[in-house]
C-alpha positions as CSV (number, residue, x, y, z in Angstrom):
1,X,-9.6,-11.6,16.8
2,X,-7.8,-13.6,14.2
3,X,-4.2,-11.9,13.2
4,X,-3.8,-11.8,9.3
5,X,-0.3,-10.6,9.4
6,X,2.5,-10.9,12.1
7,X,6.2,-9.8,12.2
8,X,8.6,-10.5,14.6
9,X,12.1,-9.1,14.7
10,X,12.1,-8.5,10.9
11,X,15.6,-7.7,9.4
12,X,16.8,-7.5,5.6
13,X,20.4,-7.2,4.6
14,X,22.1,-5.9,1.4
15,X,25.6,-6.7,1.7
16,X,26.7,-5.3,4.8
17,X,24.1,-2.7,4.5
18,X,20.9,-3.5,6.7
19,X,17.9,-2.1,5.0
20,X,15.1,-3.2,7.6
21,X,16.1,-3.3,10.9
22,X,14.4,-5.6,13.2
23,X,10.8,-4.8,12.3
24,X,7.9,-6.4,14.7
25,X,3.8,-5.7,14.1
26,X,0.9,-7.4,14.0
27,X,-2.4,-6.6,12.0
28,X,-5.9,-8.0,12.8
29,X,-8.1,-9.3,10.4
30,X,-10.1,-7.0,8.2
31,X,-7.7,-3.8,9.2
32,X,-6.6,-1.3,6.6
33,X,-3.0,-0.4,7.7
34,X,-0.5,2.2,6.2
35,X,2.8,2.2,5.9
36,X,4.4,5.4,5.7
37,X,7.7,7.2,5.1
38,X,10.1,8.9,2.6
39,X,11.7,7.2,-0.2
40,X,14.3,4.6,0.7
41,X,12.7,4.1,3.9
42,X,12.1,0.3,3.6
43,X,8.1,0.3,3.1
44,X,8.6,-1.8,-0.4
45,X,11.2,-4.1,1.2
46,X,9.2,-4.8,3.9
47,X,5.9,-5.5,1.5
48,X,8.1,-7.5,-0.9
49,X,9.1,-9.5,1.9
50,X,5.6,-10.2,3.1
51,X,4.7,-11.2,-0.8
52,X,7.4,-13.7,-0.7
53,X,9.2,-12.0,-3.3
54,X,12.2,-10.8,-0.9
55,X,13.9,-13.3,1.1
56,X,13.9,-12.3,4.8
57,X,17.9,-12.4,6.1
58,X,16.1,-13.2,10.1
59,X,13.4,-13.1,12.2
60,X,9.6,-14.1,11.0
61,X,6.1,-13.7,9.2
62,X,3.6,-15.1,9.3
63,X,0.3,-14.8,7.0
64,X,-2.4,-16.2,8.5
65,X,-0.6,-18.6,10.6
66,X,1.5,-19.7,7.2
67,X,5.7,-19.0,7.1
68,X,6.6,-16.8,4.5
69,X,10.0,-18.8,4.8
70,X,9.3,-22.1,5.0
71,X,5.6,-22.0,3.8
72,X,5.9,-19.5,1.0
73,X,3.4,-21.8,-1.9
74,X,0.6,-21.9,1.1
75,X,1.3,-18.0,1.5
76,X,1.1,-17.1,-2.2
77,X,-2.6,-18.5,-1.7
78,X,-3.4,-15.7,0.4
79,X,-2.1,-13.0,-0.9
80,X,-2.4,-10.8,-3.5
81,X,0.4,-7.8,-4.1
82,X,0.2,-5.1,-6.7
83,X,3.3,-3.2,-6.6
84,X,3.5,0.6,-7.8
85,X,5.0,0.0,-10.6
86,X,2.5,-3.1,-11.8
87,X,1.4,-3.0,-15.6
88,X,-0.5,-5.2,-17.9
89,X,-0.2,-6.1,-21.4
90,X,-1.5,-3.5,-23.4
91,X,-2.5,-5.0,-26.8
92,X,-5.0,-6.9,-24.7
93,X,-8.9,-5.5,-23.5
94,X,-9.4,-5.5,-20.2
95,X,-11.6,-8.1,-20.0
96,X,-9.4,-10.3,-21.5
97,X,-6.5,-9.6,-19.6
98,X,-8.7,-10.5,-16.5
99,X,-9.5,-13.4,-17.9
100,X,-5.7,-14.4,-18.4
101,X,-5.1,-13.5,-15.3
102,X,-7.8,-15.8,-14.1
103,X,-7.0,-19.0,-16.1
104,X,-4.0,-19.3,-13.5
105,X,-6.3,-19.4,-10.6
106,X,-9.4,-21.3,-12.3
107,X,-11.0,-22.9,-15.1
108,X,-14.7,-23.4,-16.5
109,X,-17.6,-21.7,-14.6
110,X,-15.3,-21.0,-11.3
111,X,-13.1,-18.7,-13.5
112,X,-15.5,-17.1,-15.5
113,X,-17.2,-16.0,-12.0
114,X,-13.8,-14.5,-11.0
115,X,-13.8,-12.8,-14.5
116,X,-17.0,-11.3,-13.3
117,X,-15.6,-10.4,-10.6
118,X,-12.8,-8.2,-11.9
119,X,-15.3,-6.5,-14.0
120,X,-17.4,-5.7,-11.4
121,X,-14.4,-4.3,-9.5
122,X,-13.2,-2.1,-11.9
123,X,-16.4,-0.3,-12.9
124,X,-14.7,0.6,-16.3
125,X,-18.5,-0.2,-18.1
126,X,-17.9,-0.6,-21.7
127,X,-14.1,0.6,-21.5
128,X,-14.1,-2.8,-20.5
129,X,-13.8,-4.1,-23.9
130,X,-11.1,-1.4,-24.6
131,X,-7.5,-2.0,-25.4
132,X,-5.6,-1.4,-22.5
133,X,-3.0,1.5,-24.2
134,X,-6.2,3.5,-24.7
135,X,-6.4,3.8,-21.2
136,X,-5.9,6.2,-18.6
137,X,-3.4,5.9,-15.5
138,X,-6.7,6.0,-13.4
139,X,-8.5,3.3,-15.5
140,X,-5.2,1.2,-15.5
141,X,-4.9,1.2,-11.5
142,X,-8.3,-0.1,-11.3
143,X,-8.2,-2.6,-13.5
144,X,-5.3,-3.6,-11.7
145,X,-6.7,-3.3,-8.5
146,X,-9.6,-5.5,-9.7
147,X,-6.8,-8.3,-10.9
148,X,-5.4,-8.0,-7.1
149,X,-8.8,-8.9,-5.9
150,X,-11.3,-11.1,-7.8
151,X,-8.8,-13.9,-6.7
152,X,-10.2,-13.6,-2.7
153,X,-7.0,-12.9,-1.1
154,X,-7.1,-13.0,2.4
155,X,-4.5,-10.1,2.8
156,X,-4.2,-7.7,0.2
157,X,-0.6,-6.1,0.0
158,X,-1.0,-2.2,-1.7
159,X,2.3,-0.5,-2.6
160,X,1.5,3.2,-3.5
161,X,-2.0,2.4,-5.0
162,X,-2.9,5.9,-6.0
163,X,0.6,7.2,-7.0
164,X,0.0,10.1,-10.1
165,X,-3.7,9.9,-9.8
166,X,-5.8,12.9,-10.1
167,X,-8.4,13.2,-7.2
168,X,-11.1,11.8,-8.1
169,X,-9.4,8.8,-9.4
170,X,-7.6,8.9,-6.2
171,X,-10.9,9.4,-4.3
172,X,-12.7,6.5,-6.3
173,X,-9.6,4.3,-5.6
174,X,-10.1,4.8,-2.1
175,X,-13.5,4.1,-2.4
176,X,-12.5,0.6,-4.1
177,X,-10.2,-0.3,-1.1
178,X,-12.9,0.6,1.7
179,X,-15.6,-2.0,0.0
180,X,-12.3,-4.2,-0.1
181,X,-12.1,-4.1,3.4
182,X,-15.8,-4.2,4.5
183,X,-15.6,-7.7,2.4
184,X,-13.6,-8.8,5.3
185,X,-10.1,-8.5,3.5
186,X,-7.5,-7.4,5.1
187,X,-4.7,-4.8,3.4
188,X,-1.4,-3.2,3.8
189,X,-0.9,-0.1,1.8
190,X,2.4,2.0,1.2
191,X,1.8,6.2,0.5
192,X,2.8,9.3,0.4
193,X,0.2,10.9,0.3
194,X,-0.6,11.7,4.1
195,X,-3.9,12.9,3.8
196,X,-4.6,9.2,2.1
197,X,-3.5,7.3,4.9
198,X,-5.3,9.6,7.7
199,X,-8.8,9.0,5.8
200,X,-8.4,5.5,4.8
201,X,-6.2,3.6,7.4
202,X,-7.5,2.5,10.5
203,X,-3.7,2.3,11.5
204,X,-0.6,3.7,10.4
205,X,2.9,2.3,10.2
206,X,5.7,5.5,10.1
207,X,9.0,3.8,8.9
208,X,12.5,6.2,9.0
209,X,15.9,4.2,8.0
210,X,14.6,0.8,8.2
211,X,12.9,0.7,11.3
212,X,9.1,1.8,12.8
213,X,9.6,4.5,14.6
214,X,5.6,4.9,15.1
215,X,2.5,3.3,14.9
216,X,-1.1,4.1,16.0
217,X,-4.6,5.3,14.8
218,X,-4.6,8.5,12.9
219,X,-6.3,10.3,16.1
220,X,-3.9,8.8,18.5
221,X,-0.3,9.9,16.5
222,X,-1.8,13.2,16.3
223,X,-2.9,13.7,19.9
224,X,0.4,12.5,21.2
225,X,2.4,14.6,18.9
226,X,-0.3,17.7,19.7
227,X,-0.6,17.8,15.7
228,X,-3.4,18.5,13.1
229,X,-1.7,16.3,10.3
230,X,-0.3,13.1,10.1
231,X,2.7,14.9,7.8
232,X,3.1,16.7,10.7
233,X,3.4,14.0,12.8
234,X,5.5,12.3,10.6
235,X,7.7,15.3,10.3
236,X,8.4,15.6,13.7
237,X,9.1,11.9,14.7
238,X,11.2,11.8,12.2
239,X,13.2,14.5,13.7
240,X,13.2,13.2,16.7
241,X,14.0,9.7,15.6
C-alpha cells in the first residue's frame, strides 16, 4: 500500500517555546484520518506544516514521496488545504469564484471541466449563480470544500471542516468527504466534534501539548480504554498523559 503522508520526528519551535514535539505517523493512501484535541494542542500547526505553509524547525514529511522542505512546489501539486477559517470573495457567484479559482490551475476546456467539477461538488443547484454574501455558513463550506477538490489533490488537508454547522449541513458535509475518499483521495481532518471523527475517520490522531499521545481505529481506542465514546477516550488519555 502506497503511503500518502509520512512524518518522522516532527518538531516546531516558537522562540524557545516548542509547539510540536517530535511528532511521527504515517497514513496510507485513500485513509480518512483525524486529528483530535483541545485548542492549542498543535493540530493546525501540524496541518499547516504539511500544507507547506509552516516551516518545520526538524525532522521530516513527506507527501507522496515529495519533501515538504526541500520539495515544497512538487508538494503544493498534491495537496489541497482549506483551513477553518477559509473564505471567498463575496461579491462574486459561486460559479464564478470556482472558476477564478480554476484559472490558476488550468485554462480552455481542461479548466472549464474542473469548473464542472466544483459545481458538481457543491450541489448548491441554482444557488450556484448566487452571490456568495447571500449565502449560508453551510452553503459557503461546501462551496469551499468543492474549491479544495475539483483540483484532484492527492491528499486533502481538512482543518475543522464542519465547525458552526447545523446537523444536517454537518451530516451532508460528511457525506461530501466520504465520496472524497471512495475517489481514492486521501484526507486529514482536524475536529472537535468527537462523534464526527468516530463516524467518519477510519483512524484517529489524539494530540495533548504538542505531541500524539494516541492513535488507532475508533473501535480500537475505545476497547483499550473500556470506553463507549471517543470523548471519553480522549478525556481519559489526556489525564493520563
Amino acid at each position: 500500500m502506497t503511503d500518502a503522508l509520512v512524518l518522522k520526528d516532527v518538531r516546531k519551535t516558537y522562540g524557545q517555546r516548542e509547539a510540536v514535539h517530535g511528532v511521527s505517523l504515517t497514513i496510507p493512501e485513500g485513509e480518512i484520518f483525524g486529528l483530535i484535541g483541545h485548542n492549542g494542542a498543535g493540530k493546525t500547526t501540524i496541518l499547516r506544516m504539511i500544507s507547506t505553509i509552516l516551516k518545520i524547525t526538524s525532522g521530516t514529511i513527506e507527501v507522496y514521496g515529495k519533501d515538504v522542505a526541500t520539495q515544497p512546489d512538487e508538494v503544493r501539486k498534491l495537496i489541497s488545504y482549506l483551513p477553518e477559517d477559509a473564505g471567498a470573495y463575496k461579491d462574486l457567484t459561486g460559479r464564478r469564484y470556482l472558476t477564478f479559482i480554476a484559472e490558476f490551475f488550468a485554462t480552455g476546456k481542461e479548466r472549464d471541466e474542473m469548473v464542472e467539477k466544483g459545481i458538481e461538488l457543491s450541489d448548491l443547484g441554482d444557488k450556484i449563480d448566487y452571490r456568495i454574501d447571500t449565502y449560508s455558513k453551510g452553503m459557503m463550506r461546501r462551496l469551499l470544500i468543492a474549491r479544495a477538490i475539483m483540483t484532484s489533490p492527492k491528499l486533502a488537508i481538512l482543518d475543522e471542516v464542519t465547525s458552526g454547522l447545523d446537523v444536517i449541513n454537518a451530516y451532508e458535509i460528511r457525506e461530501v468527504i466520504r465520496n472524497i475518499a471512495k475517489s481514492g483521495v486521501t484526507v486529514i481532518m482536524s475536529s472537535h466534534n468527537m462523534f464526527e471523527v468516530d463516524m467518519l475517520c477510519d483512524r484517529v490522531g489524539m494530540i495533548d501539548q504538542g505531541n500524539l499521545i494516541e492513535i488507532g481505529t475508533p473501535a480500537e481506542l475505545k476497547e483499550k480504554y473500556g470506553k463507549e465514546t471517543l470523548e471519553e477516550v480522549f478525556v481519559t488519555a489526556v489525564k493520563g498523559a
